[in-house]
C-alpha positions in Angstrom: 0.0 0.0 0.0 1.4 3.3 -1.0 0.0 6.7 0.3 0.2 9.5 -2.5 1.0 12.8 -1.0 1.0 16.7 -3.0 3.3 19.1 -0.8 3.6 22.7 -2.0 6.1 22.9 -4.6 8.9 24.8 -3.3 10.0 23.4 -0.1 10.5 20.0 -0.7 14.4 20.3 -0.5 15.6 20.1 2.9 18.3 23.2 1.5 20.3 23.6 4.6 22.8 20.6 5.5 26.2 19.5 5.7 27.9 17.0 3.2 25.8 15.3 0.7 25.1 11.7 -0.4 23.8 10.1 -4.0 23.1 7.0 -4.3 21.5 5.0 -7.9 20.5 1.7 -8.9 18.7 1.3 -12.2 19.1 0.9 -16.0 21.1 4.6 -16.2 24.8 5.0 -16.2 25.4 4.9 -12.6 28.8 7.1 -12.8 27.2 9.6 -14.6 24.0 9.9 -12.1 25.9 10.2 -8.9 28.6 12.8 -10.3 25.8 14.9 -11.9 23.9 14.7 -8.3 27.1 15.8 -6.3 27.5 19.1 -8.3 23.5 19.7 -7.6 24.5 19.3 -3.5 27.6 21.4 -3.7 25.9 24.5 -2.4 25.9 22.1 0.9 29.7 23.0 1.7 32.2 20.5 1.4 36.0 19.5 1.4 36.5 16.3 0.0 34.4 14.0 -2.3 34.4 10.1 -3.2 32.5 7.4 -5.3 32.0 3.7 -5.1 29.9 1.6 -8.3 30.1 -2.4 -8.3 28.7 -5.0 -10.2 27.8 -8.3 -10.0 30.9 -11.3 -10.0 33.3 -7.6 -9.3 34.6 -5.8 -6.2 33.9 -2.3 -5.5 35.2 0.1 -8.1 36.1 3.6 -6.3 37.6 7.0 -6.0 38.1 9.3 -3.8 39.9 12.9 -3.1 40.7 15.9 -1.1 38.7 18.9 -3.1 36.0 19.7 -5.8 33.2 17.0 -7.5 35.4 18.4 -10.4 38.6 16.8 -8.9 36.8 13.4 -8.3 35.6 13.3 -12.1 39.3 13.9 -13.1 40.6 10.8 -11.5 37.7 8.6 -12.0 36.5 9.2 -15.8 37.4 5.4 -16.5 34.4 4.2 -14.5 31.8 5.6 -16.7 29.5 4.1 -18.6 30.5 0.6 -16.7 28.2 0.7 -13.9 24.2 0.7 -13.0 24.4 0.6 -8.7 26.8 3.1 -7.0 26.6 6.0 -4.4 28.9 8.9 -3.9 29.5 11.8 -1.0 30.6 14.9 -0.6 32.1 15.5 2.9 32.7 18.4 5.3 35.1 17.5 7.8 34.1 16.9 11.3 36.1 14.0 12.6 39.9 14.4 10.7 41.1 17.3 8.6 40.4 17.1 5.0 42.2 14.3 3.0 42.1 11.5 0.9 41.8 9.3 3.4 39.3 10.9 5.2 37.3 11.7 2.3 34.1 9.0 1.5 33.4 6.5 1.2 35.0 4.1 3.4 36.0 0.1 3.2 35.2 -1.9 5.8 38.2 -4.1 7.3 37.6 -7.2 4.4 36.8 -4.4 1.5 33.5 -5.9 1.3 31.3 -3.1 2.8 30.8 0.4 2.2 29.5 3.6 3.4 29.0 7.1 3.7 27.8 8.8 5.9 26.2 12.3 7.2 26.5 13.3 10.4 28.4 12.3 13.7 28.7 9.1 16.1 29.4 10.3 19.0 30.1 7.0 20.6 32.7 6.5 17.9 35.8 6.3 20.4 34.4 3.8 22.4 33.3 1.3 20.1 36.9 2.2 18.5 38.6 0.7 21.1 36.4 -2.4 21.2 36.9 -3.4 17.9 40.9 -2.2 18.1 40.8 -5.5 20.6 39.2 -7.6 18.7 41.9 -7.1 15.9 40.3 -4.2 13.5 42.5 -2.2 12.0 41.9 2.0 10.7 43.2 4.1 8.2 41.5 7.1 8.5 40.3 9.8 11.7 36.9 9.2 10.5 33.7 8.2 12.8 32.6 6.3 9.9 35.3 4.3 9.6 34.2 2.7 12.8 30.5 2.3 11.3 31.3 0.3 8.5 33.7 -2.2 10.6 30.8 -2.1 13.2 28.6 -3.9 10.4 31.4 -6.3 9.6 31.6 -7.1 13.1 27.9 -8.0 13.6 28.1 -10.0 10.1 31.1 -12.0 11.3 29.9 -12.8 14.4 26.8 -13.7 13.7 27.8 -15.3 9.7 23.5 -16.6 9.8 22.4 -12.7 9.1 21.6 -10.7 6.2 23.0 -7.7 5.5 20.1 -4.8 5.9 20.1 -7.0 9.2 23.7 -6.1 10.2 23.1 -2.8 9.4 20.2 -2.6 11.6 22.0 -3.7 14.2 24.9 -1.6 13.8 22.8 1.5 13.5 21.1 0.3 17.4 24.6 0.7 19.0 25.4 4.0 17.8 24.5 7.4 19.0 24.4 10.5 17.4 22.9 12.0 14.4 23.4 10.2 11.0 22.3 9.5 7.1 24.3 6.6 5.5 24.0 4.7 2.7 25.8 1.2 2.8 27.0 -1.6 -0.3 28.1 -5.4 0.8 30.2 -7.0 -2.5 28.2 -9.9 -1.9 25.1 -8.4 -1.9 24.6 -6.9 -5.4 22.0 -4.7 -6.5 21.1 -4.1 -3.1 21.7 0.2 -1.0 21.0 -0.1 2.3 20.0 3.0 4.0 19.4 4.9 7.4 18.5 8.2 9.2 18.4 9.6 12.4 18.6 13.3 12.2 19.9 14.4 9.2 17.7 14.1 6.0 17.6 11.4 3.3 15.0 11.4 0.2 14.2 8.1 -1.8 13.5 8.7 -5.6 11.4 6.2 -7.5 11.7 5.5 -10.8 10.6 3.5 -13.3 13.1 0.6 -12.9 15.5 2.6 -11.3 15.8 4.5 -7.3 17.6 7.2 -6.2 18.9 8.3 -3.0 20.1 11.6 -1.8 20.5 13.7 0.8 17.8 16.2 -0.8 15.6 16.2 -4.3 18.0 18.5 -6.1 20.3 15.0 -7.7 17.0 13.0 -9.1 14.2 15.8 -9.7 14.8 15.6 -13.6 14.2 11.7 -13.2 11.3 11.4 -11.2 8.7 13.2 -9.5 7.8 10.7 -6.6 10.0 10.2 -3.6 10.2 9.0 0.5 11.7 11.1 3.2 13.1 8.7 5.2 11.7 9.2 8.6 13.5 9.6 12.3 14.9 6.2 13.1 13.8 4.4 9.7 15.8 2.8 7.6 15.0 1.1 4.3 16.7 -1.7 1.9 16.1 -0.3 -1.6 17.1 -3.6 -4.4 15.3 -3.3 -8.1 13.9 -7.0 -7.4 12.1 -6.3 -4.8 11.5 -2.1 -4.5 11.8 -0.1 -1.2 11.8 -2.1 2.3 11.3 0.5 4.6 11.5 -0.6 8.6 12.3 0.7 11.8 15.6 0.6 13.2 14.9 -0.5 16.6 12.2 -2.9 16.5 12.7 -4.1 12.8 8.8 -2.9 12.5 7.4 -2.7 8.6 6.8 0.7 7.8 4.2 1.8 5.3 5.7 4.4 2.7 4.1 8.0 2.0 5.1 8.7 -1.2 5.7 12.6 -2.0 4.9 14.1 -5.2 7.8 16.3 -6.4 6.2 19.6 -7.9 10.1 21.2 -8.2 11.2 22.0 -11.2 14.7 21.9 -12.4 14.7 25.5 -13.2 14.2 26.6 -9.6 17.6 24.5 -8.6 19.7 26.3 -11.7 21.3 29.6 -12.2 19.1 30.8 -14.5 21.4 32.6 -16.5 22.9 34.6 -13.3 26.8 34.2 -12.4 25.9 32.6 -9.0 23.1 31.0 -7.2 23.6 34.3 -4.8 22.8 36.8 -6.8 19.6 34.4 -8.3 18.4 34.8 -5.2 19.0 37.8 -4.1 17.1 39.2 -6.9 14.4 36.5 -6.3 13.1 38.6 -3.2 10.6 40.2 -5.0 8.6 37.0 -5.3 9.9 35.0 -2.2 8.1 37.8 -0.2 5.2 37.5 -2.4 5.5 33.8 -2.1 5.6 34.3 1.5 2.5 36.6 1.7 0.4 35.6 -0.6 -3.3 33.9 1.1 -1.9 35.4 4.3 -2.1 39.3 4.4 -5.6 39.7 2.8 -5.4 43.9 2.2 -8.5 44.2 0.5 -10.6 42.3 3.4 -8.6 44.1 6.2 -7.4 41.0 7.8 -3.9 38.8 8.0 -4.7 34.6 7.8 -2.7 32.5 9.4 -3.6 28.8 10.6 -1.0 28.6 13.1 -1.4 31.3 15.0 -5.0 31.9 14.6 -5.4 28.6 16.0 -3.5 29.8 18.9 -3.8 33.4 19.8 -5.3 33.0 23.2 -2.6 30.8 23.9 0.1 33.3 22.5 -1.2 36.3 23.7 -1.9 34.7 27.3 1.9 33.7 27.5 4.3 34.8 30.1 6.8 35.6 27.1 8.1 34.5 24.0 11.2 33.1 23.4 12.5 33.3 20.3 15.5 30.5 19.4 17.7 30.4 16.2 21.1 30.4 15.2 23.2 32.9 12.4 21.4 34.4 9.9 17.7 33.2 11.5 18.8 34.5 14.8 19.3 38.0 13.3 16.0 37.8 12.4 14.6 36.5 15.3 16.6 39.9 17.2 14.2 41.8 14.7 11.4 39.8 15.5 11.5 40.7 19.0 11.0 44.6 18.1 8.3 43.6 15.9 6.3 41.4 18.9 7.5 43.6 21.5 6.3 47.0 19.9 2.9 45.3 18.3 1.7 43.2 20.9 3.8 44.3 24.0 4.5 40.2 24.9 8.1 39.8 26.2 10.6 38.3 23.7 13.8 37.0 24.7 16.5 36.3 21.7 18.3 33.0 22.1 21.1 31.5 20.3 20.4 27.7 19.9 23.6 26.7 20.8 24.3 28.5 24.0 20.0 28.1 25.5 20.3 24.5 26.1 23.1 24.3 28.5 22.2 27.3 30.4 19.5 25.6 32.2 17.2 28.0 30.9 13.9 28.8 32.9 11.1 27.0 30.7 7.4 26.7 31.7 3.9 25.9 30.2 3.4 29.5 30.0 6.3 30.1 27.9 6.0 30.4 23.6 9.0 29.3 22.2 9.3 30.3 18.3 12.2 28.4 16.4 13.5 30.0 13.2 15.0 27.9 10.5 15.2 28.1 6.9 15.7 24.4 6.9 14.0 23.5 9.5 17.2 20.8 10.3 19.8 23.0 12.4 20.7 20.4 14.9 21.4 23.5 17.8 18.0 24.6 17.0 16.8 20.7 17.1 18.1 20.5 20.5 16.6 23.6 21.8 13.3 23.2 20.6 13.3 19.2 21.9 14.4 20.7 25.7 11.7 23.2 25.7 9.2 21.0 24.6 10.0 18.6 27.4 9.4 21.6 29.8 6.0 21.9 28.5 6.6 25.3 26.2 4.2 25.7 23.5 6.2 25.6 20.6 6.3 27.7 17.1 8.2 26.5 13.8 9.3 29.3 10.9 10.9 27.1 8.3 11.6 26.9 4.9 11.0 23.2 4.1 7.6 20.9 4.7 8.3 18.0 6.7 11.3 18.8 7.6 12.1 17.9 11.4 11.7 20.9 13.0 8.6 21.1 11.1 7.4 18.0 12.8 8.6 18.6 16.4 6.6 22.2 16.5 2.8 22.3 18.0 2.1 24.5 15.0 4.1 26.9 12.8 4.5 29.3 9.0 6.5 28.2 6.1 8.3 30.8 4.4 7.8 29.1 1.0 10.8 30.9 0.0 12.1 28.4 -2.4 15.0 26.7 -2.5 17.5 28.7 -1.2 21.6 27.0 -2.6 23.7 29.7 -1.6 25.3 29.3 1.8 24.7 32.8 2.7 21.4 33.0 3.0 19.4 35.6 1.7 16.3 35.6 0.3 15.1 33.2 3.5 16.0 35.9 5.3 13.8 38.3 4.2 11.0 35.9 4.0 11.2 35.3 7.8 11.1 38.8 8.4 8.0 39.0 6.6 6.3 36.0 8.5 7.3 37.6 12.1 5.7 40.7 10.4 2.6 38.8 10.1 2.9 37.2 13.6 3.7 40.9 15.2 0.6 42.6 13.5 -1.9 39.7 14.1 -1.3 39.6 17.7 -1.6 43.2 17.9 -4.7 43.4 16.5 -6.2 40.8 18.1 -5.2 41.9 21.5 -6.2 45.3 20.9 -2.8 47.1 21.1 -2.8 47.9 17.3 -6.3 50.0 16.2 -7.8 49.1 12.9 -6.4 52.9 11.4 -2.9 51.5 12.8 -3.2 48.1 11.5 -4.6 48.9 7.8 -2.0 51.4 7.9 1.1 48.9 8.7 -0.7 45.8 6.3 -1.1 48.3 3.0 2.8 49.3 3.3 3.7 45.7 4.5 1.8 44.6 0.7 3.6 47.9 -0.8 7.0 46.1 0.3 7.4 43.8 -3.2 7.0 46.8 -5.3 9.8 48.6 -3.3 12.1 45.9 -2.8 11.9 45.7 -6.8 12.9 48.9 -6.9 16.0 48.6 -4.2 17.4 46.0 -7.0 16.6 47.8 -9.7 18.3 51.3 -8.5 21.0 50.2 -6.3 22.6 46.8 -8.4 24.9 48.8 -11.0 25.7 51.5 -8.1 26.8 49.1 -5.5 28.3 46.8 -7.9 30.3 49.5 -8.9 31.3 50.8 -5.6 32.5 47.6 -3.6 36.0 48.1 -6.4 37.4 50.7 -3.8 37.1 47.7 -1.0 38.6 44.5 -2.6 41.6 45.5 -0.6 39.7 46.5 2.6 41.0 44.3 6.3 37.8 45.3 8.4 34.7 46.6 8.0 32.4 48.6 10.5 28.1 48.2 10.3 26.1 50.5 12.5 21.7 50.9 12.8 19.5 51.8 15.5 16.6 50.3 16.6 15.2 48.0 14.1 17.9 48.4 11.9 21.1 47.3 14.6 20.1 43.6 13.4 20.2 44.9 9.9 24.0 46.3 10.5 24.6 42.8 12.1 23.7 40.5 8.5 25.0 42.8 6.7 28.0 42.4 8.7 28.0 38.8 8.5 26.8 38.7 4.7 30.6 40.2 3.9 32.6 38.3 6.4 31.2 34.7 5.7 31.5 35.2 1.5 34.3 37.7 1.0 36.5 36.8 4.5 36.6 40.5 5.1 36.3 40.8 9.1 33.4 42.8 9.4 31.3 43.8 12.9 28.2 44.6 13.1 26.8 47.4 16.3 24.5 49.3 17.5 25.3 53.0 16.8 25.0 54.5 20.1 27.6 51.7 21.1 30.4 53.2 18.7 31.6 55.5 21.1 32.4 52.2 23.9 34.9 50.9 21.9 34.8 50.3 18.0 35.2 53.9 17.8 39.1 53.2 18.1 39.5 51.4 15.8 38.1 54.9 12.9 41.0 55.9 10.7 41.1 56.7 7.2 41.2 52.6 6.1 38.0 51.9 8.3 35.0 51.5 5.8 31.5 52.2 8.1 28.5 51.3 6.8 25.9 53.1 8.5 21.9 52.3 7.8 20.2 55.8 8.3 15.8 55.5 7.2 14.2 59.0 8.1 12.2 57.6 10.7 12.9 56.0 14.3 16.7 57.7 15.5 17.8 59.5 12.4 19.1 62.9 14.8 21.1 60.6 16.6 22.6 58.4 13.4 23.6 62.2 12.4 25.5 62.5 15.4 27.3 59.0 14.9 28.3 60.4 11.1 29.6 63.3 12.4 31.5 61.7 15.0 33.0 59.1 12.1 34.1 62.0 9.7 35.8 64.0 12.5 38.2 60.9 12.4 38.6 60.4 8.4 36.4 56.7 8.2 35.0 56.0 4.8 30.9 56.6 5.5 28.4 54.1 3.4 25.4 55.7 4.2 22.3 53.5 3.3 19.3 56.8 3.4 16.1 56.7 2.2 15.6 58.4 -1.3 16.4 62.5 -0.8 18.0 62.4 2.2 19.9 65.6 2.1 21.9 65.8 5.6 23.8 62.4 5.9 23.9 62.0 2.3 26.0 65.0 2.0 28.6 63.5 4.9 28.9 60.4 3.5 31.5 58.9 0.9 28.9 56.9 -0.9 25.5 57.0 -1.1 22.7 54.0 -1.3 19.5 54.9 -1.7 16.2 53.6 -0.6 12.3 54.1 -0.3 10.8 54.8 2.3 8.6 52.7 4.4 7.6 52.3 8.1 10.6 51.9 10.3 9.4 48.4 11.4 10.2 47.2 7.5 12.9 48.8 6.8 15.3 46.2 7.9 14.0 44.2 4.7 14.5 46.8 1.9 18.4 47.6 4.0 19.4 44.3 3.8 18.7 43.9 -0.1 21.9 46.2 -0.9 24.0 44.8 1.7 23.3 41.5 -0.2 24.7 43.2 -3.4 28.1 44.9 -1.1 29.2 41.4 0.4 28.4 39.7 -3.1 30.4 41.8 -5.1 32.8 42.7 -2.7 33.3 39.0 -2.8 33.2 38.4 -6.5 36.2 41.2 -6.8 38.5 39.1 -4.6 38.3 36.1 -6.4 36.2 34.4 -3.5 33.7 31.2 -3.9 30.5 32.8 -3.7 28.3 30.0 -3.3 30.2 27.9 -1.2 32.4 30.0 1.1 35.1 27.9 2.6 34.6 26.3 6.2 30.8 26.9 5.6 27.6 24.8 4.8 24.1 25.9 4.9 23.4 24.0 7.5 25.0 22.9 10.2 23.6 19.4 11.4 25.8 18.5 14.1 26.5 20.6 17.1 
């Protein structure tokens, strides 16, 4: 029995992950499947990369090598058009620096098993040492080194079991977070597969499967595939289809298969030098995306299941308590103005990372709202899976359906902001600030805080906000792209706002430094003068984001203060500012809008500055190094 299932098109790749795996078996070249699939999951940030094909009455055929998919090809070219099972990886180093013999995937001790793997065991050491005395031998630093011996352990001491068996077994005395895929040489035709908190898709076929980490390898192939679930794995052969079980109790698992509405197009460049600036220039309909059947102008009202579902709940709560990490946790700072001035609920900002093992104060009278464009951080995981144990109510803003944070929430908003391959997020960005928008001015108006005048007011400039944010790209692009020559050369870099806008100063600050390896900071204005102030001189570049409305006296006072000391003054100003326009070096210009959504149309041309800044110095846009767009393990 099969279970059809339509999810919205857009978010069906779980975009945000570390390393990637691809695995065929089917009638196709199997070479030319899995390369083609690794340079569809480079975006994911990696440092090595590896392939493995066999065929029956053969061993295992495979490559691997510090580097690009592109340096794998080089060295392996002889295997194509030889093979129709296989599976490749691209890795990003956790356990051993990046090397060959680090890289995926890995032998087991007799060469007759392999794997790859996502993720970390973080029992590794100890089952190390157990098989070390038992006479098993390593070559690599790797954690998944130890897997695939672990399966050749169970198989040799217990020579009456399958495979898929051994695996299963394996898999119950490891802990940690994982996707593998795994080939015995004596069990041809048959991938053997697993997850526990990092995601794996199944494609089907006709005659053939695919596996990988997301849809992006197999989406020109087929439009129906599995996410593997929590603790499932799943024996995929072409004799007898997709054997999906639980990992613990070996129980037969009933498939929901997904129908892939993604097209091809949305996963390429589209004609555009990088997936960055595709995006980038994609806000326009990623906000539109992200409002459209919510923010109903024309009927006065905002729709939302999740929270009207839930408002007495939410606007009964002691506080909110927003969690995210990087990029989502800037917006989450902005999302706390937003709640705080709307519908005057506290908001506390957490980093992911650092709220679990403070022994935060959690109760049932808490809201806790997660932010994730993938909806798989594992720090935000964590977080979300103490409060829920404390008995917070909790709230998902993700990117991807089904994803796990998706599933763990009580209720929640997708951004439906597309798929999103550049590690420096952007358009997600702006599509989360747009869905606390929503959040902010529902409650407001429910509770009463916000009067109709007020809240018609804020919801016809919040629908205004695609027409504006068209223009941003349209007037600023050649400008900026023009101006971030004089800073190819630049050491540091400065950001300052106010208000709503400090969060603004602090992605645009992170935009340069993680694509363009410019240290950049990012600070509240007032806050110049306790410190970063010192560090002014002629070489310091200060971006300063300076809207009419909110503080605008006092960002005067701050430019002032800058030119007294020679610093190079970006001034981001709303169109016809006079006063700091005339102070400043160069000039970005704006529309205006209400203070509350300004950060949105801000951040679009410090998208363009850290992107061609970055471009200028020769930099990898798309995958900056040391970086993936998610980062699964904590």
């Amino acid at each position: 029995m099969l279970i059809i299932l339509n999810i919205f098109a857009t978010n069906l790749i779980p975009i945000k992950n570390m390393c990637g795996i691809v695995g065929y078996t089917g009638f196709q070249d199997a070479y030319e499947v899995i390369i083609n699939g690794l340079r569809r999951l480079e975006y994911r940030g990696y440092d090595s990369a590896g392939i493995v094909l066999d065929k029956e009455h053969s061993s295992f055929q495979f490559a691997k090598t510090k580097g690009k998919v592109d340096d794998l090809a080089a060295i392996s070219e002889n295997f194509k058009g030889k093979f129709n099972i296989g599976m490749g990886h691209t890795r990003w180093a956790t356990h051993g620096v990046p090397s060959n013999t680090n890289a995926h995937p890995h032998l087991s001790n007799n060469k007759k098993i392999a794997l790859i793997h996502n993720g970390i065991i973080e029992n590794y050491d100890t089952i190390k040492t157990m098989l070390a005395e038992k006479g098993y031998t390593f070559q690599s630093e790797t954690d998944t080194e130890v897997l695939v011996n672990l399966i050749e352990y169970f198989m040799n001491k217990n020579p009456e079991i399958d495979f898929p068996t051994a695996v299963r077994y394996a898999l119950n005395e490891v802990h940690g977070a994982y996707a593998i895929t795994v080939m015995h040489d004596d069990f041809p035709g048959i991938l053997v597969v697993g997850r526990l908190g990092s995601p794996l898709a199944i494609g089907l076929g006709e005659n053939e499967y695919f596996i990988a980490s997301d849809a992006s390898p197999f989406v020109e192939f087929t439009k129906e595939a599995v996410y593997l679930e929590e603790g499932h794995m799943a024996t995929i052969s072409l004799e007898k289809g997709v054997d999906i079980r639980t990992i613990t109790e070996n129980e037969k698992i009933i498939p929901e298969i997904q129908e892939l509405k993604l097209s091809l197009e949305q996963i390429e460049k589209g004609g555009y030098e990088h997936f960055m600036l595709k995006e980038i220039f994609e806000q326009p309909k990623s906000i539109q995306d992200t409002l459209r059947g919510r923010l109903l102008v024309n009927e006065g009202i905002i729709k939302m299941a999740g929270i009207w579902d839930n408002l007495e709940k939410i606007n009964q709560a002691k506080r909110i308590i927003i969690i995210a990490c990087g990029t989502s946790w800037h917006a989450g700072l902005i999302g706390e103005y937003l709640i705080e001035e709307f519908a005057r609920i506290p908001v506390e900002v957490e980093y992911a990372s650092e709220f679990r093992y403070r022994n935060p104060i959690i109760t049932d009278k808490d809201i806790v709202i997660a932010i994730s464009q993938s909806g798989e951080t594992a720090d935000t995981m964590a977080a979300l899976k103490l409060a829920k144990e404390k008995g917070a109510f909790i709230y998902g803003i993700c990117n991807v359906v089904d994803s796990s944070i998706a599933r763990i929430t009580d209720a929640g908003s997708y951004t439906h902001a597309g798929p999103e391959i550049g590690v420096a997020s952007t358009k997600a960005f702006t599509a989360q600030l747009a869905i606390l928008s929503l959040i902010a001015l529902k409650l407001g108006k429910h509770n009463g805080n916000l009067s109709n005048q007020e809240f018609m007011k804020l919801i016809t400039e919040l629908d205004h906000l695609l027409q504006k944010v068209e223009q941003v790209l349209q007037s600023t692009h050649e400008i900026v792209k023009e101006m971030a020559k004089d800073f190819v050369d630049v050491q540091n870099f400065l950001y300052l706002g106010r208000g709503y806008n400090f969060p603004t100063a602090l992605e645009g600050a992170l935009k340069l430094k993680e694509i363009s390896y410019i240290h950049a900071e990012g600070y509240p204005a007032a806050e110049m003068k306790h410190g970063p102030i010192a560090l002014i001189d002629e070489n310091m570049p200060i971006v300063i984001i300076a809207p009419k409305q909110g503080h605008y006296d006092k960002i005067v006072s701050n430019v002032q203060e800058i030119k007294a000391r020679k610093g190079k003054i970006i001034a981001l100003v709303n169109k016809g500012d006079v006063q700091v326009s005339s102070m400043a070096d160069y000039v970005i210009e704006f529309p205006e809008t209400s203070e509350c959504f300004s950060p949105i149309l801000a951040s679009v041309p410090l998208q363009l500055l850290a992107y061609y800044v970055a471009v200028y110095r020769g930099a990898n846009v798309d995958q900056p190094r040391n970086l993936a767009k998610s980062v699964t393990v904590e």
